[in-house]
N, C-alpha and C positions, 0 to 999 in steps of 0.2 A: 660467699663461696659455697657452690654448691656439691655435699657430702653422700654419700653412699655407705650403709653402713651393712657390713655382710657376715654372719655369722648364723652357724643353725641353732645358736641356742636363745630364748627366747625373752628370757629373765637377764641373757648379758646386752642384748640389744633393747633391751628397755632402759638398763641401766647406763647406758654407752649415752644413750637420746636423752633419760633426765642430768649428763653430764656435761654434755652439753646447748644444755640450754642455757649456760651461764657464757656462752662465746656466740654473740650477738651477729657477730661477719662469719657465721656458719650456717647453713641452712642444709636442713638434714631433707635431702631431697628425694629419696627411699631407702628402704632396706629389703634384703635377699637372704632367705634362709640358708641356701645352697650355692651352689659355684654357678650350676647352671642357672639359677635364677641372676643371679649377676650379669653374667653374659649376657643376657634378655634385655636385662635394665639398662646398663652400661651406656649402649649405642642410644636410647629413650632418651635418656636425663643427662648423660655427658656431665657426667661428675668432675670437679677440680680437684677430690680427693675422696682416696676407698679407705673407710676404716677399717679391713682385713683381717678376718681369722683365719689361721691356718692351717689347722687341721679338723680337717669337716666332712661330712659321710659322704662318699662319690668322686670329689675333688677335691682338691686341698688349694688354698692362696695361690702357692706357686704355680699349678696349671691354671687356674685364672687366668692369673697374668702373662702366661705363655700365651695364651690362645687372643690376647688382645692384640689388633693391630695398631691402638695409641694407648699408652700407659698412663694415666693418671699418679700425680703424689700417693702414694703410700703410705699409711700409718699400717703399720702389724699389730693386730690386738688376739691375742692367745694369753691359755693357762699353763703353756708348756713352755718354759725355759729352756729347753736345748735345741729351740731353733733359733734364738736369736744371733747367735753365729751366723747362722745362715742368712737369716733375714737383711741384717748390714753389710753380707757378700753380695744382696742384688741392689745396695743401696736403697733401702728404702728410707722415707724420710725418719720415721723413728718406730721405736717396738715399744708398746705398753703392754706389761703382764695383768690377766685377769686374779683378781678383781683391779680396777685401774683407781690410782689414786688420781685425785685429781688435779694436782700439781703436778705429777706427771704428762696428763692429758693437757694442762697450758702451757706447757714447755714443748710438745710436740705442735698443738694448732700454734704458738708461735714462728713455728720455719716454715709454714704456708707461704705460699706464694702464689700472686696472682696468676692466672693461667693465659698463655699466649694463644688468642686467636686462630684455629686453622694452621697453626708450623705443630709438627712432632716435636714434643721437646723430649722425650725419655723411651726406650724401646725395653723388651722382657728379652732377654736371650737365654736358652738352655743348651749347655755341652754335655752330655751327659749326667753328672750326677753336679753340676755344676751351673749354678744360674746368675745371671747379672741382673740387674734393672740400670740399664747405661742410660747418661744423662747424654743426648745428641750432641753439645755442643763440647762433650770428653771423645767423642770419635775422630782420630786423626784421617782415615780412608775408609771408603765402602769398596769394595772389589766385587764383579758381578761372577758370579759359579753358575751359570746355565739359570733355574729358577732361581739360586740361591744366591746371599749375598752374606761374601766373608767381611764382620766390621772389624778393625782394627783402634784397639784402644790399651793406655797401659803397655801391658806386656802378653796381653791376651789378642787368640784371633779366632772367636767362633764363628760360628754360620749361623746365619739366622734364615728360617722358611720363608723369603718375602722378595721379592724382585729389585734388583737395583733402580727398574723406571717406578714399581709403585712406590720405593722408598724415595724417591726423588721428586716427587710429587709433593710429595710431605714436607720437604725440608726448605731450609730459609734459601733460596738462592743469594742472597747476599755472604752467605757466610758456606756453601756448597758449590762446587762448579764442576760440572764435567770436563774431565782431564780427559778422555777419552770413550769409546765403547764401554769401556768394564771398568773404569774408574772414576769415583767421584772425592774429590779432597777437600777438606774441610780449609777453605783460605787462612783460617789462623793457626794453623798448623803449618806451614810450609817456612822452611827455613832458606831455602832459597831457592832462586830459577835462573838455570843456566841453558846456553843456545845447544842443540843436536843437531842430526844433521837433517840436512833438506828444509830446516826453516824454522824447523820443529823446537819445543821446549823441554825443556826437562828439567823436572821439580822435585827437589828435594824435602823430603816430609821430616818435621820433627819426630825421634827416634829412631829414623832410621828408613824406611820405605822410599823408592824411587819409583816416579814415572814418570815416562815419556809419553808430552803428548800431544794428539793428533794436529796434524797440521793443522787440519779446518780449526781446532778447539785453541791451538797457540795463536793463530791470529785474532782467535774470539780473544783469548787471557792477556793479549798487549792490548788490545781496544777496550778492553775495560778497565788496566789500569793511564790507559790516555788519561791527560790531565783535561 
């Protein structure tokens, strides 16, 4: 599993790398002093997971991972304790405070997980003073806002800067379907489909959201549940 390890300090990135040389299915595949060195690397090496500081001169963790089009597992590794509030609000997989114990650090590389080929599985969203790291297959609907696309998850519904087609590009079409122009629903989310009019479908989303959908797309959604 190949690791990224990003911090501008130079003695915690040395120490992070002899910590993990004792986890054998980790392979520390570079490190980045800075945010924007990250972004550099990121797209190169295609990490299955960022070892993340997050407060660091120019950028900080959190704009990182705004600015990523595919998020990578998350470890948080900072000396400041009053972000880890935050850091469990975007879901990350775990937060180690500097200096990192090292029972700590094999209880985090334990919830690794292999990375899936080519599908998104996790997106960065920011609402203002508010940020997620949502796992794709917790999104009930994508909804398309001109370039933007409102995801709906929970009890939240931000916008994220990214198109409904590039985000649909990304996503597992088995478990994604277009419902329509501006709507894509995640198939395990719908809680039922009932007839509209003219031919049409209409799909009811677990907690709550309705759409009606397109003609063409209702006869696409009864021929692919054809037995």
């Amino acid at each position: 599993m190949r690791a990224l390890i990003v911090d501008d300090e130079r003695i915690a990135r040395q120490e992070l790398r002899r910590l993990l040389n004792a986890h054998p299915n980790i392979e520390i595949a570079g490190e980045a002093r800075t945010g924007e060195e990250a972004l550099q690397l990121i797209p190169r090496i295609a990490p299955d997971v960022l070892f993340l500081d997050i407060r660091m001169p120019g950028m900080s963790g959190f704009e990182v991972l705004e600015r990523l089009d595919e998020v990578p597992q998350v470890i948080f590794t900072t000396a400041y304790d009053e972000y880890a509030l935050k850091a469990f609000e975007v879901s990350a997989l775990d937060y180690l405070v500097k200096p990192v114990a090292p029972e700590r650090l094999a209880a985090a590389v334990s919830k690794l997980k292999p990375r899936l080929q080519h599908r998104l599985e996790r997106v960065f969203v920011r609402d203002g003073e508010r940020c997620w790291l949502v796992r794709v297959r917790e999104i009930v609907l994508l909804e398309s806002e001109g370039n933007y696309t409102r995801l709906f998850f929970g009890k939240d519904r931000p916008l994220i800067s990214r198109s409904l087609t590039a985000l649909e590009e990304q996503l597992d079409p088995a478990m994604f379907f277009r419902a329509s122009r501006r709507h894509l629903v995640n198939l395990e989310w719908i809680e039922h489909v009932e007839p509209a009019v003219s031919g049409n479908l209409r799909v009811m989303m677990k907690g709550g959201p309705i759409i009606e959908m397109s003609r063409r797309q209702s006869l696409r959604f009864r021929e692919a549940l054809r037995p």
